[in-house]
VEXLO-238697 format. One record per atom (N, C-alpha, C, CB): x, y, z; residue in three letters. Coordinates in steps of 0.02 Angstrom, whole numbers. Atoms other than C-alpha are relative to their C-alpha. Glycine has a CB too. Layout:
+--------+--------+--------+--------+
|     px |     py |     pz | residu |
+--------+--------+--------+--------+
|      X |      Y |      Z |    ala |
...
+--------+--------+--------+--------+
This chain:
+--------+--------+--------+--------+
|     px |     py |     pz | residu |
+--------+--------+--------+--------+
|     62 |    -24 |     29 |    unk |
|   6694 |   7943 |   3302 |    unk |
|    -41 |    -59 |    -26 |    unk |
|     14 |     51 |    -57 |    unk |
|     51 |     88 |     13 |    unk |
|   6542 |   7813 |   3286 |    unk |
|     -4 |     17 |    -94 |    unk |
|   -127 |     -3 |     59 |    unk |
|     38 |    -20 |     61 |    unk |
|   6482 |   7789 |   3108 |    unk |
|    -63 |     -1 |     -7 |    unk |
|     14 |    -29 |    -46 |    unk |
|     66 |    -22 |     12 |    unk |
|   6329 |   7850 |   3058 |    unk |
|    -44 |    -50 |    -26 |    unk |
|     -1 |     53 |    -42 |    unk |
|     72 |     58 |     37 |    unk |
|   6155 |   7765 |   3010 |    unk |
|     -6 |    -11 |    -70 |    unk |
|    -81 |     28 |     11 |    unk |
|     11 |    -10 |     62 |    unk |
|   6173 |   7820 |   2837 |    unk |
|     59 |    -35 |    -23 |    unk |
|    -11 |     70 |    -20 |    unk |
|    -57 |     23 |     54 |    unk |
|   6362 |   7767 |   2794 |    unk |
|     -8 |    -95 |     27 |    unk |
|    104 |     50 |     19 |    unk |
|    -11 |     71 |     -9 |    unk |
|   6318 |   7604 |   2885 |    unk |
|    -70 |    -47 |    -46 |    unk |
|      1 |    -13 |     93 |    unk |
|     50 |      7 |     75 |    unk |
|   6151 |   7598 |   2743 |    unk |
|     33 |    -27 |    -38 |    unk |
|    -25 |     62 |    -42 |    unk |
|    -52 |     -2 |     67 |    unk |
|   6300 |   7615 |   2609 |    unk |
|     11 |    -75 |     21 |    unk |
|     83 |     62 |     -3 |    unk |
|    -48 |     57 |    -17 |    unk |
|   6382 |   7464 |   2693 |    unk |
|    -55 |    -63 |      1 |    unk |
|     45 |     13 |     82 |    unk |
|     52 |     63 |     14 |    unk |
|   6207 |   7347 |   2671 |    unk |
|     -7 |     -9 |     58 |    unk |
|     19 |    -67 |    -40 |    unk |
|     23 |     15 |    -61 |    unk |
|   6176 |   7370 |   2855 |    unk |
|    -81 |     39 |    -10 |    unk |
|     57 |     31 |     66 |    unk |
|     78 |    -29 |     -4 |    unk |
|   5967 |   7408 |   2880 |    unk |
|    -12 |    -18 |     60 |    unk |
|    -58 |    -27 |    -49 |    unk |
|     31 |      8 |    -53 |    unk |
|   5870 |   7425 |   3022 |    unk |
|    -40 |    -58 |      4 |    unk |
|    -32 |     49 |     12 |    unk |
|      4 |     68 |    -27 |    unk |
|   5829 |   7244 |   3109 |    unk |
|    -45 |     20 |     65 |    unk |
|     82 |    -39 |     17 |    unk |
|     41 |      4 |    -98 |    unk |
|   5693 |   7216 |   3262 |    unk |
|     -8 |    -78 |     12 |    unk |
|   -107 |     44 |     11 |    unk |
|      0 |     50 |    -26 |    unk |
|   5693 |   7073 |   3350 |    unk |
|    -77 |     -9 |     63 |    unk |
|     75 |     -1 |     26 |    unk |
|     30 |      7 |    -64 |    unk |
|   5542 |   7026 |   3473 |    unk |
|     41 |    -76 |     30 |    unk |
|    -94 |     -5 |    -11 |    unk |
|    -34 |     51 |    -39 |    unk |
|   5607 |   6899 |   3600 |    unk |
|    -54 |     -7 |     58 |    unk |
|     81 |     23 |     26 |    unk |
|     31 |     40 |    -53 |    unk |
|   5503 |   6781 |   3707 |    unk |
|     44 |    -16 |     47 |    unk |
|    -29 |    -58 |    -21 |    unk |
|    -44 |     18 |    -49 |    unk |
|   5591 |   6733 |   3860 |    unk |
|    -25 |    -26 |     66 |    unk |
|     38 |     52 |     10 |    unk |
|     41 |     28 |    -63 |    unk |
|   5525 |   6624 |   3997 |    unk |
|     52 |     48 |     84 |    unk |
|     11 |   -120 |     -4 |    unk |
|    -28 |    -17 |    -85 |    unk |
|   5551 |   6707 |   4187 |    unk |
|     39 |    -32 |     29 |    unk |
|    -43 |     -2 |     51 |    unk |
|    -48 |     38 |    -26 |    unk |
|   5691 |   6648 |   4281 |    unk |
|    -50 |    -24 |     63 |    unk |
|     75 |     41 |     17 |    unk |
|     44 |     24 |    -70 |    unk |
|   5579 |   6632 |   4442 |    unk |
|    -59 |    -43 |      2 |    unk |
|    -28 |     59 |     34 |    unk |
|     70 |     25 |     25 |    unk |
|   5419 |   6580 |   4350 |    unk |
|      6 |    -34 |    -80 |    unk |
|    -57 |     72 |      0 |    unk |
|     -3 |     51 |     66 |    unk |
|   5453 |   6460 |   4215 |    unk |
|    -53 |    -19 |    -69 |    unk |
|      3 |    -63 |     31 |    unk |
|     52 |     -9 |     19 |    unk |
|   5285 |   6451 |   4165 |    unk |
|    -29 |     96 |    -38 |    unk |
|    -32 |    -31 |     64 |    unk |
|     28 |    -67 |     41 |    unk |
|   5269 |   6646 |   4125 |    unk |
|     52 |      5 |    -59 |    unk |
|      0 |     80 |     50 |    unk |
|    -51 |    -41 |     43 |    unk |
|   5338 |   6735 |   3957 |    unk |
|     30 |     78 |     21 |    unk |
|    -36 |      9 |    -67 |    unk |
|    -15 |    -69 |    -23 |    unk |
|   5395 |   6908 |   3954 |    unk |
|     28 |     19 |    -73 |    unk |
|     58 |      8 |     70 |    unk |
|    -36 |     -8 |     56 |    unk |
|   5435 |   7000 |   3790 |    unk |
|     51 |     65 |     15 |    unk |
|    -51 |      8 |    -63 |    unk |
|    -43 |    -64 |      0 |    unk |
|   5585 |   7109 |   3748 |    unk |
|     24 |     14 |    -66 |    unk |
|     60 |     -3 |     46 |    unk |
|     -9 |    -35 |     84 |    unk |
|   5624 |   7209 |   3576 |    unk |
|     60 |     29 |     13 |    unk |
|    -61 |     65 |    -33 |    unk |
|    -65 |    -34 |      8 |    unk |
|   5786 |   7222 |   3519 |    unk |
|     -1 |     38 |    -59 |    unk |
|     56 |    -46 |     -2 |    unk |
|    -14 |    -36 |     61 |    unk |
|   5819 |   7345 |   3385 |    unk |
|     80 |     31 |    -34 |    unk |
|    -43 |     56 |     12 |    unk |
|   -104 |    -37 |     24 |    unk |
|   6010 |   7383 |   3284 |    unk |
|    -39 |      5 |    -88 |    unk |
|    117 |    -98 |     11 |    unk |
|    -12 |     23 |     55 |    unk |
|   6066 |   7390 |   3123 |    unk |
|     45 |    -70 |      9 |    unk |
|     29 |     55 |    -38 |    unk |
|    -42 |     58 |     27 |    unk |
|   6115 |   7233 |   3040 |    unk |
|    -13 |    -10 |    -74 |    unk |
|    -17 |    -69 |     39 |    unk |
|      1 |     29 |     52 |    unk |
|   6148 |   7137 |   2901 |    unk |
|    -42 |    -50 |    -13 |    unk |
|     47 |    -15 |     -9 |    unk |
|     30 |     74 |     15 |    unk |
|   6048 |   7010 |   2820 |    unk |
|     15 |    -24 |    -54 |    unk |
|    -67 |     -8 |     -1 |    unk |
|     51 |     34 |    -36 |    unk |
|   6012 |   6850 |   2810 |    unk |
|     35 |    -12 |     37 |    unk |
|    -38 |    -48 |    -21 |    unk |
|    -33 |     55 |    -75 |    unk |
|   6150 |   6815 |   2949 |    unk |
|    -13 |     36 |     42 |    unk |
|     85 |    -22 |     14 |    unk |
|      7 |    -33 |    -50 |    unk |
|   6128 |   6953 |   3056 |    unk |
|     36 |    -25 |     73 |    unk |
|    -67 |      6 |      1 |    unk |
|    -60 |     11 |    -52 |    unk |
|   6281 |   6941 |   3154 |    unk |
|     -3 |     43 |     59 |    unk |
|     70 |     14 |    -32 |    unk |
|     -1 |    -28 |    -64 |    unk |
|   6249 |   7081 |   3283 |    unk |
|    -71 |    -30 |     33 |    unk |
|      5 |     84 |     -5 |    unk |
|     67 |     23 |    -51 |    unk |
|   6074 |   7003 |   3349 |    unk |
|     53 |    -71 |     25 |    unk |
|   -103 |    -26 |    -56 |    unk |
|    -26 |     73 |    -19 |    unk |
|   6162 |   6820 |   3347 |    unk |
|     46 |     24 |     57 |    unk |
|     45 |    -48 |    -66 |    unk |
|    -46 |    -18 |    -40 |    unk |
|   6287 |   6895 |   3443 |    unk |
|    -27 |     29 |     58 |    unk |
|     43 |     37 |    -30 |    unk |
|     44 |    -26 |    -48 |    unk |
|   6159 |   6975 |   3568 |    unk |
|    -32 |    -56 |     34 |    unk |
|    -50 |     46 |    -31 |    unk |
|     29 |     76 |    -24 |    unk |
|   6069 |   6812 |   3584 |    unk |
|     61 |    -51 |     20 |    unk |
|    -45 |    -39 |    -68 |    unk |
|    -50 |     46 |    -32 |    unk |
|   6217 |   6707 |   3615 |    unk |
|     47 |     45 |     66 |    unk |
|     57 |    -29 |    -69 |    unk |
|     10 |    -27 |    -75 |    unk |
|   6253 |   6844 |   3753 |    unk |
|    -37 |    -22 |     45 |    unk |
|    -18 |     54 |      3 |    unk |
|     50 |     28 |    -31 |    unk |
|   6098 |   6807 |   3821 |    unk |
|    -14 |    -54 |     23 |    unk |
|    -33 |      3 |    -22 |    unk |
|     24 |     65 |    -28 |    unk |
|   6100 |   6619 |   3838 |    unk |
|     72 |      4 |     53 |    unk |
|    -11 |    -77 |    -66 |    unk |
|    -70 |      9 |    -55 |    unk |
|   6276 |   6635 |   3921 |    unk |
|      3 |     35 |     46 |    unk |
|     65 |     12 |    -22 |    unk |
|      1 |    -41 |    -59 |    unk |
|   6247 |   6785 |   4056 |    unk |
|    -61 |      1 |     25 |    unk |
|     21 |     64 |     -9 |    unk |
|     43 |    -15 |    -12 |    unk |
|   6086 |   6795 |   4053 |    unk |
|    -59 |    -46 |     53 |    unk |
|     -8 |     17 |    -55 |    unk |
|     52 |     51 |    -33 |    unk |
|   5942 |   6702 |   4192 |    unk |
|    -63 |    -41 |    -72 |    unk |
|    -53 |     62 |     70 |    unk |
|     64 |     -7 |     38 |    unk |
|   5799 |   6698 |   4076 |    unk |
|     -6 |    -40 |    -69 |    unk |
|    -11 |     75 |    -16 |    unk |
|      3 |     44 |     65 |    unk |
|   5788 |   6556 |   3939 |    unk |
|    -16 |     27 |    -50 |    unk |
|    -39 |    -51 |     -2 |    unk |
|     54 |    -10 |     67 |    unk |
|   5731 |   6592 |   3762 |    unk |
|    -48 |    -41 |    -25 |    unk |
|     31 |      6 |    -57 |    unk |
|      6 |     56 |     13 |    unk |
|   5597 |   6539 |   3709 |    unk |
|    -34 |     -8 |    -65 |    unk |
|    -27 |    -29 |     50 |    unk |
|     27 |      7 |     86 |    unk |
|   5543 |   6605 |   3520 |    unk |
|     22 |     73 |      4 |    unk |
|   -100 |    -23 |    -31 |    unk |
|     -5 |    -63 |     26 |    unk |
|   5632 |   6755 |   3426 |    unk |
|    -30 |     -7 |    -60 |    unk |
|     64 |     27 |     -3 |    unk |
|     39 |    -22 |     88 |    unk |
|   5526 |   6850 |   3269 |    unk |
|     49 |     54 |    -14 |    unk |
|   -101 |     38 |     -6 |    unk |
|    -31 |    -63 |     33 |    unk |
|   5638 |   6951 |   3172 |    unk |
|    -32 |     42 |    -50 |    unk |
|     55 |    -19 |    -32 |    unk |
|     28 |    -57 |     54 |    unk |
|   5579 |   7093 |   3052 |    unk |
|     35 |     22 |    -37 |    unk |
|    -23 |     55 |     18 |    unk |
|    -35 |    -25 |     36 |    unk |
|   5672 |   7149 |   2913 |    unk |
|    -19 |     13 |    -50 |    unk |
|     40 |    -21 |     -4 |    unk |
|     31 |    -54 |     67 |    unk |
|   5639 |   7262 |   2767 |    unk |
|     22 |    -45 |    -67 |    unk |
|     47 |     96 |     -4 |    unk |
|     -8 |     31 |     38 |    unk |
|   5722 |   7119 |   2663 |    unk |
|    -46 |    -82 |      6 |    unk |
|     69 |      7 |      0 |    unk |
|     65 |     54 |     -7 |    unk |
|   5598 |   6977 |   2742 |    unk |
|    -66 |     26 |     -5 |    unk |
|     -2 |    -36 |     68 |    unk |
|     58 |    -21 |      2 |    unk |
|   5449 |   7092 |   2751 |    unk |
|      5 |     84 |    -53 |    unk |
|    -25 |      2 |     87 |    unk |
|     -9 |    -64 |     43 |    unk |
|   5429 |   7231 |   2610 |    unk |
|    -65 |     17 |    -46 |    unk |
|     65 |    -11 |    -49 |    unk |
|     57 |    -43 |     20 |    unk |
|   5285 |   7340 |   2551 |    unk |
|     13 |    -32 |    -91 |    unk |
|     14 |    108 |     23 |    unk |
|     -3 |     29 |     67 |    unk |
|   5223 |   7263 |   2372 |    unk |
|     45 |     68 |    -63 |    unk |
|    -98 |    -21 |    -22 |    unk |
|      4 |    -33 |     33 |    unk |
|   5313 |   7344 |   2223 |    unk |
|    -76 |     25 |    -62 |    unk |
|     54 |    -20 |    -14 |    unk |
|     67 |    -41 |     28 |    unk |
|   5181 |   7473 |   2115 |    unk |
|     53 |     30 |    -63 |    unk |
|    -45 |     74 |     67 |    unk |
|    -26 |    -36 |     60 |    unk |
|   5258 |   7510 |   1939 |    unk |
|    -76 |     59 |    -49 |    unk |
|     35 |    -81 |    -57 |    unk |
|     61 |    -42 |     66 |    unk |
|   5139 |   7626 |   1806 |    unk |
|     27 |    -22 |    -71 |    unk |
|      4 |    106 |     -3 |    unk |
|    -30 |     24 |     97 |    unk |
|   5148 |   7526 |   1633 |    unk |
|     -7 |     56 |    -46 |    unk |
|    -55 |    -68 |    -48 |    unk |
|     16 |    -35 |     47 |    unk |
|   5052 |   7636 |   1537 |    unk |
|    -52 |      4 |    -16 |    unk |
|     24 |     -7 |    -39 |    unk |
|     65 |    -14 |     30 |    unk |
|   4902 |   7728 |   1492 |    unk |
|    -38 |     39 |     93 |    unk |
|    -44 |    -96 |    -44 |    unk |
|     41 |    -60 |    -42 |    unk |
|   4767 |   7845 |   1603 |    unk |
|    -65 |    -49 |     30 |    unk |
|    -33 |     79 |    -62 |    unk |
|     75 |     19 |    -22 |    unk |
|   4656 |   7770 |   1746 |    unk |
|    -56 |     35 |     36 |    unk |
|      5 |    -46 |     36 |    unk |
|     57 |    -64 |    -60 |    unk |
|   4503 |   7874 |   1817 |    unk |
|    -49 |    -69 |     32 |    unk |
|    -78 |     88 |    -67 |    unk |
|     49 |     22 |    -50 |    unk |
|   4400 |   7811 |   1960 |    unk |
|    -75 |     50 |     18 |    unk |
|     47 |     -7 |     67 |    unk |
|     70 |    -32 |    -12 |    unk |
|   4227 |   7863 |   1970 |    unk |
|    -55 |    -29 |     49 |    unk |
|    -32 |      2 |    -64 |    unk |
+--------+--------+--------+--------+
């Protein structure tokens, strides 16, 4: 039985995207993008590393710039309410 999205939450795993540049095996000169998406951990993020070091070892297609996304590198500002009543007019 897999474990779930939620008990692997508990465990400090979050949803991770990866874009990946990758030059053409045929055409050296072109890119090509591809989006990986898991859960992982951060900041090592052992299942992408482990995807990418797949990739340089089976794979044709060089790398040639990954952007990662993560809810612990990129995160909506916190908004507290100190205190007291604001109206907008």
């Amino acid at each position: 039985m897999g474990t779930s999205d939620f008990a692997r939450t508990l465990d400090g795993y979050s949803l991770t995207t990866a874009e990946i540049l990758y030059r053409m095996p045929d055409h050296q000169t072109l890119l090509q993008t591809f989006i990986w998406q898991d859960f992982d951990l951060h900041p090592r993020f052992p299942k992408l590393r482990s995807f990418l070091d797949f990739w340089e070892a089976h794979l044709d297609g060089p790398l040639y710039k990954v952007t990662v996304c993560h809810n612990q590198l990129v995160a909506p500002a916190e908004v507290r309410l100190l205190d007291g009543d604001y109206r907008l007019s």
